[in-house]
N, C-alpha and C positions, 0 to 999 in steps of 0.2 A: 123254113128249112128243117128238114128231119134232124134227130138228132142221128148223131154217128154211132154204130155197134162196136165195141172194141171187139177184135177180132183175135189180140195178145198185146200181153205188156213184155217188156223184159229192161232189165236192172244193165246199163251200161257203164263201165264195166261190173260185172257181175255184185251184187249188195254185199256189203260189210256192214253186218246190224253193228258192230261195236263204231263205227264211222259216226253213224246217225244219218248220212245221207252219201246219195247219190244219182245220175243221172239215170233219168228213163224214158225208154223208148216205148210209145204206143202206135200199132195198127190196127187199121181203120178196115172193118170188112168190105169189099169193096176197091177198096187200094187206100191209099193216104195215111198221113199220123202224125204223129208229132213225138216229141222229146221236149224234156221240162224237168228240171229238179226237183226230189223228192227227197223231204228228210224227217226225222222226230222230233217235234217240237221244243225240247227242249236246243235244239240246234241255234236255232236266232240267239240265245244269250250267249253259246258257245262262240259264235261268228261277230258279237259284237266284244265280247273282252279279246280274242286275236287280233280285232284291229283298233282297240283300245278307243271303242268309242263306245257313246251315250246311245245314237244309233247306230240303226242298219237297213239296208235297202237293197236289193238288186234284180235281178230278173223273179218273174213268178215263181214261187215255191208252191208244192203239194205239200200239207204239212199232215203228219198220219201220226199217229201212236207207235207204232212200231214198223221198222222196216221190213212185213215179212210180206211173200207173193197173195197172199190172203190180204190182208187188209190193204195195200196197195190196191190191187184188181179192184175191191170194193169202190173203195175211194175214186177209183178214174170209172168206175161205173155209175156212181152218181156225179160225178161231171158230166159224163156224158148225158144222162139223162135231166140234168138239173138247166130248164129253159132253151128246150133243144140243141143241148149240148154249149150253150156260148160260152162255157167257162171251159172245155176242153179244147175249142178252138183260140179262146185268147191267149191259154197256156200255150201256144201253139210256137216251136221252136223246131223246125226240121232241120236238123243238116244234111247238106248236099255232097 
Protein backbone atom coordinates (compact mmCIF):
# COMPACT_ATOMS: atom_id res chain seq x y z
CA UNK A 1 0.00 0.00 0.00
CA UNK A 2 1.50 3.50 -0.83
CA UNK A 3 2.08 5.61 1.75
CA UNK A 4 -0.55 8.64 1.90
CA UNK A 5 0.72 12.45 1.13
CA UNK A 6 -0.62 14.88 3.64
CA UNK A 7 -2.41 17.15 1.71
CA UNK A 8 -3.07 19.77 5.16
CA UNK A 9 -3.16 19.45 8.79
CA UNK A 10 -5.12 21.79 10.87
CA UNK A 11 -5.59 22.13 14.90
CA UNK A 12 -9.45 21.51 15.78
CA UNK A 13 -10.38 23.75 17.56
CA UNK A 14 -7.63 25.97 16.61
CA UNK A 15 -4.16 25.07 19.08
CA UNK A 16 -3.62 26.69 22.41
CA UNK A 17 0.39 26.15 22.79
CA UNK A 18 -0.28 27.07 26.72
CA UNK A 19 -2.96 23.80 26.59
CA UNK A 20 -0.21 21.47 25.44
CA UNK A 21 -2.64 19.60 23.40
CA UNK A 22 -5.33 19.24 21.08
CA UNK A 23 -7.18 17.59 18.44
CA UNK A 24 -6.10 17.48 14.79
CA UNK A 25 -7.28 17.02 11.63
CA UNK A 26 -5.26 15.41 8.63
CA UNK A 27 -6.09 15.29 4.77
CA UNK A 28 -5.07 12.93 2.60
CA UNK A 29 -4.26 14.25 -1.03
CA UNK A 30 -6.55 12.30 -2.86
CA UNK A 31 -9.46 12.46 -0.44
CA UNK A 32 -9.41 10.84 3.15
CA UNK A 33 -7.77 11.69 6.71
CA UNK A 34 -7.90 11.29 9.84
CA UNK A 35 -8.09 13.12 13.24
CA UNK A 36 -6.01 12.01 16.26
CA UNK A 37 -4.65 13.96 19.43
CA UNK A 38 -1.85 15.82 19.47
CA UNK A 39 -0.02 17.12 22.46
CA UNK A 40 3.54 18.03 24.32
CA UNK A 41 5.04 15.67 25.93
CA UNK A 42 5.17 16.76 28.99
CA UNK A 43 1.06 16.36 28.82
CA UNK A 44 0.92 12.35 29.96
CA UNK A 45 2.19 13.48 33.56
CA UNK A 46 -0.21 16.40 33.29
CA UNK A 47 -3.27 13.91 32.43
CA UNK A 48 -2.21 11.52 35.00
CA UNK A 49 -2.14 13.78 38.38
CA UNK A 50 -5.86 15.16 37.00
CA UNK A 51 -6.93 11.80 37.40
CA UNK A 52 -4.91 11.17 40.20
CA UNK A 53 -3.46 8.09 39.09
CA UNK A 54 -0.03 6.15 38.84
CA UNK A 55 -1.17 5.70 35.02
CA UNK A 56 -2.64 6.76 32.01
CA UNK A 57 -3.93 5.36 28.79
CA UNK A 58 -6.29 6.45 26.13
CA UNK A 59 -6.72 6.72 22.40
CA UNK A 60 -3.32 7.31 20.22
CA UNK A 61 -1.49 10.37 21.01
CA UNK A 62 1.10 12.29 18.61
CA UNK A 63 3.42 13.29 21.07
CA UNK A 64 5.76 16.56 19.47
CA UNK A 65 7.80 19.19 21.40
CA UNK A 66 5.80 21.84 20.82
CA UNK A 67 2.48 22.55 19.60
CA UNK A 68 3.25 24.69 16.67
CA UNK A 69 2.04 24.09 12.69
CA UNK A 70 5.80 23.49 11.90
CA UNK A 71 6.80 20.75 13.85
CA UNK A 72 3.29 19.12 13.92
CA UNK A 73 3.28 19.04 9.87
CA UNK A 74 6.78 17.49 10.39
CA UNK A 75 5.76 14.92 12.64
CA UNK A 76 2.56 13.67 10.64
CA UNK A 77 4.92 13.67 7.73
CA UNK A 78 6.94 11.13 9.05
CA UNK A 79 4.07 9.09 9.82
CA UNK A 80 3.03 9.22 6.93
CA UNK A 81 6.19 8.13 5.40
CA UNK A 82 7.22 5.77 8.37
CA UNK A 83 6.29 1.96 6.81
CA UNK A 84 3.97 3.29 4.23
CA UNK A 85 2.35 5.21 6.33
CA UNK A 86 0.77 2.44 9.03
CA UNK A 87 1.19 4.63 11.89
CA UNK A 88 -0.85 7.44 10.26
CA UNK A 89 -3.50 5.10 9.34
CA UNK A 90 -3.76 3.25 12.94
CA UNK A 91 -3.87 6.85 14.37
CA UNK A 92 -6.70 6.92 12.30
CA UNK A 93 -9.91 8.42 13.94
CA UNK A 94 -12.34 10.25 11.48
CA UNK A 95 -15.42 11.74 12.63
CA UNK A 96 -18.42 11.72 10.61
Amino acid sequence: MPAPKVASIAFTPPADASSGDCELAVSFEGGGGSTFKVATYDRAEAWMTEARSQAWWSEPVLFVSRLDPETVRAAVEAMAAEMGGYWLRYYHRRKK
